[in-house]
N, C-alpha and C positions, 0 to 999 in steps of 0.2 A: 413371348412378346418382348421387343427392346423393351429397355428402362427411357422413361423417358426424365431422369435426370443427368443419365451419362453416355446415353445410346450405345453404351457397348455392353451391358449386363441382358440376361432374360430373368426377366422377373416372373412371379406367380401372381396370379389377378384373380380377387375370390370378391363375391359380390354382397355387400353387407352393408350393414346402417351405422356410421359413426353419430356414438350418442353422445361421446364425452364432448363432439365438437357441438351439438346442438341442430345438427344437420341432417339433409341424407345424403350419402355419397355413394356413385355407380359401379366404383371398384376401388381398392384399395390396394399397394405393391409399397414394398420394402427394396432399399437400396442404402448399403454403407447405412445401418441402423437406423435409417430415416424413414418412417411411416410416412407417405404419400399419398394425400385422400383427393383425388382430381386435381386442383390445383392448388391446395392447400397444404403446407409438411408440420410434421412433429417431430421435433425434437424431443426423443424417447428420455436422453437424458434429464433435459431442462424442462419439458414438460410447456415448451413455447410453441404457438402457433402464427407463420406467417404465411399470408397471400402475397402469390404470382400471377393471378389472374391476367394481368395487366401488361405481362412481360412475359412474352413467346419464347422468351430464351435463359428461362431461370434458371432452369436446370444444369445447363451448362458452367451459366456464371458462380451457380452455387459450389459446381465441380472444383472451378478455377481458385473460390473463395479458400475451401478445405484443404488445397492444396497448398495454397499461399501462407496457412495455417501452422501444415505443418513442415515446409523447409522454416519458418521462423521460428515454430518450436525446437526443433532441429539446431537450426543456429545457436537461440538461446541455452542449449545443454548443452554443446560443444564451445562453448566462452562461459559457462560456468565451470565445466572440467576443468577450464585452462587456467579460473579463476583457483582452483581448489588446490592445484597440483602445481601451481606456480611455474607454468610453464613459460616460457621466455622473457620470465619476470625480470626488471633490470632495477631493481633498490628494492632492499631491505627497509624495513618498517617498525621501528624499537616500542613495544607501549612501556607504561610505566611498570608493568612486571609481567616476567615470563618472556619466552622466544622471541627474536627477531619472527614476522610473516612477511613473505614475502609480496610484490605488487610491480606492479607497471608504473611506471614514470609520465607518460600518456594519459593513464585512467585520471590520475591524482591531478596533473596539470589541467587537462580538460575541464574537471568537474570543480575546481577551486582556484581563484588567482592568485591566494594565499599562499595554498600548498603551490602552486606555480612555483609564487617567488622563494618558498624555501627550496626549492629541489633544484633552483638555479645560482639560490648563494653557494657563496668561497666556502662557505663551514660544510656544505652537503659534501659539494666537491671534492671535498678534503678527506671525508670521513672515508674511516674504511669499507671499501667495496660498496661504495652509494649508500650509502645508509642515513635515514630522516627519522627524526625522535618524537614520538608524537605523546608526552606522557601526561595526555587530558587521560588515555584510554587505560582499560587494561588490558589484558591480550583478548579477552571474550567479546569486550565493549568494540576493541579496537578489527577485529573479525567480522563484526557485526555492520560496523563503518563501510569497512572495504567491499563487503557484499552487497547496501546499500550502494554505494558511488557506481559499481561492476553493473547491478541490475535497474536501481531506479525503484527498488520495492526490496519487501521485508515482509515476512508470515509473521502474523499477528503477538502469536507468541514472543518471539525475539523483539520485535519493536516495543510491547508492554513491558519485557524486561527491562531493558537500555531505552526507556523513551526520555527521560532526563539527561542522561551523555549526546543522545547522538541531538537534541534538543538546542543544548550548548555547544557541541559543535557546530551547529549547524547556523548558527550564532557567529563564534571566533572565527570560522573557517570562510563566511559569509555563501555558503550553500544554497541557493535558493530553491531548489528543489525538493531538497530535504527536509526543510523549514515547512513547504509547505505539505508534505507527505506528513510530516509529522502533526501539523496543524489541522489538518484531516481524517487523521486515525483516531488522536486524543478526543476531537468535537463530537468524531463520530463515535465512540465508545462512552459520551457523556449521560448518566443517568443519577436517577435521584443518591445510591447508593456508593458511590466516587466525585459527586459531581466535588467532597472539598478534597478527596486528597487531588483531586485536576486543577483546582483552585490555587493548591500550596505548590504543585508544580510548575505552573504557570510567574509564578512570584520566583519562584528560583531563579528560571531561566528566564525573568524581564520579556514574557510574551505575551501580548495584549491582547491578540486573537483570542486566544485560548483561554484568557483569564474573563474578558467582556462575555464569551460564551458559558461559560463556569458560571457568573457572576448571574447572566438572564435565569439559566437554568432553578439555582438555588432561589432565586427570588421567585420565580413562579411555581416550583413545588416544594416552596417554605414551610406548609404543614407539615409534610414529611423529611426535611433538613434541619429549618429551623429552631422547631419546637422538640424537636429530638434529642434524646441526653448527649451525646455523640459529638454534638454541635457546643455543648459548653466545654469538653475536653481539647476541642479545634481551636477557640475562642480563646481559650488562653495559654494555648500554645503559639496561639497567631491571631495575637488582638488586633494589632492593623488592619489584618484581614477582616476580621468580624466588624469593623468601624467602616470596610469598605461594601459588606454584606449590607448593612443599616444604611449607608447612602445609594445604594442600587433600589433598596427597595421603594428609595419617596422617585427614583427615577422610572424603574420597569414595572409594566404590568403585570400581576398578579392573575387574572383570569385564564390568561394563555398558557399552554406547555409547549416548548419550543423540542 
């Protein structure tokens, strides 16, 4: 029997009762790892279930979707290759130690009007073979940078690393994307046992988001922050901070956990 998510497959059709879906279903057929239960699919991997009931031509469009998928993943590993290997790269990139890396003059102007304007002054110009000095960074931090600006994302790990550099860059450089990626991973990684070293990071980098977030958090699971030894070693490492901990709490609610 055609597939009828791409009519050009023969599938196998065995006749069975889907329990996990809570249903009965008349037949069941597998295509490109997709369990297809009448007009219902599973994603084997994610373990999601959507209805096409409604749309006579899902299957197709679904085809269309997968496909669209992966020329974009496709794209995206052959512009990280290019990112990795420095291919038609035109300026060198100095951090404060360790090798030149190299980078696209494009990427950097696009994504910053900062770095714009340095990579159009008389000094860039000047320097030997394009060369822009960037020494907020180190070579790891400053890697880290150029991967962000390349992709727009960061694996968790390397952002927890460098979430303070690329933080303040994203600051000096006036990045707004970055800014808010990062104000997003930091909130979203907030729990009772970080909520102050996010707190002390946030004071660094003069970011309010992220500190007003810190700040609800510890005020609403105070039992476990406040009253903790942990919390007097913080307190007078960063009395400010603990002065600004004591005026959140006659402001935020205490019953809630955000």
């Amino acid at each position: 029997m055609s597939c009828s998510i791409c009519k050009s497959r023969t599938v196998n059709i065995t006749n069975r009762i889907v329990r996990d879906f809570g249903l009965y279903s008349q037949y069941t057929q597998v295509c490109g790892g997709v369990v297809v239960y009448n007009n219902f699919i599973k994603n084997e991997q994610h373990g999601k279930s959507i209805s096409y009931a409604a749309d006579t031509n899902w299957g197709g469009k679904w085809v269309e979707a997968m496909e669209a998928r992966e020329v974009k993943e496709a794209f995206h590993s052959e512009l990280a290759d290019a990112f990795r290997k420095g291919i038609h790269s035109d300026v060198q990139v100095k951090p404060s130690s360790g090798p030149y890396i190299r980078a696209h003059r494009v990427l950097l102007a696009t994504r910053s009007e900062i770095l714009k304007n340095m990579l159009e002054s008389d000094w860039c110009k000047a320097a030997p073979e394009d060369s822009i000095s960037l020494p907020d960074f180190s070579h790891e931090e400053l890697d880290t940078f150029l991967e962000f600006l390349c992709f727009g994302d960061l694996p968790t790990e390397k952002f927890q690393k460098h979430c303070i550099t690329l933080l303040t860059a994203a600051d000096k450089y006036d990045i707004g994307d970055l800014q808010k990626f990062s104000e997003q991973q930091l909130i979203k990684q907030l729990n009772s046992s970080n909520a102050l070293k996010i707190l002390e990071i946030s004071d660094v980098v003069s970011n309010e988001t992220i500190k007003l977030a810190a700040l609800k958090l510890i005020v609403q699971q105070h039992k476990e922050i406040v009253l903790a030894p942990s919390f007097n070693v913080f307190a007078k490492k960063n009395p400010h901070l603990a002065t600004e901990v004591a005026r959140a709490a006659l402001t935020y609610p205490t019953e809630k956990k955000i």
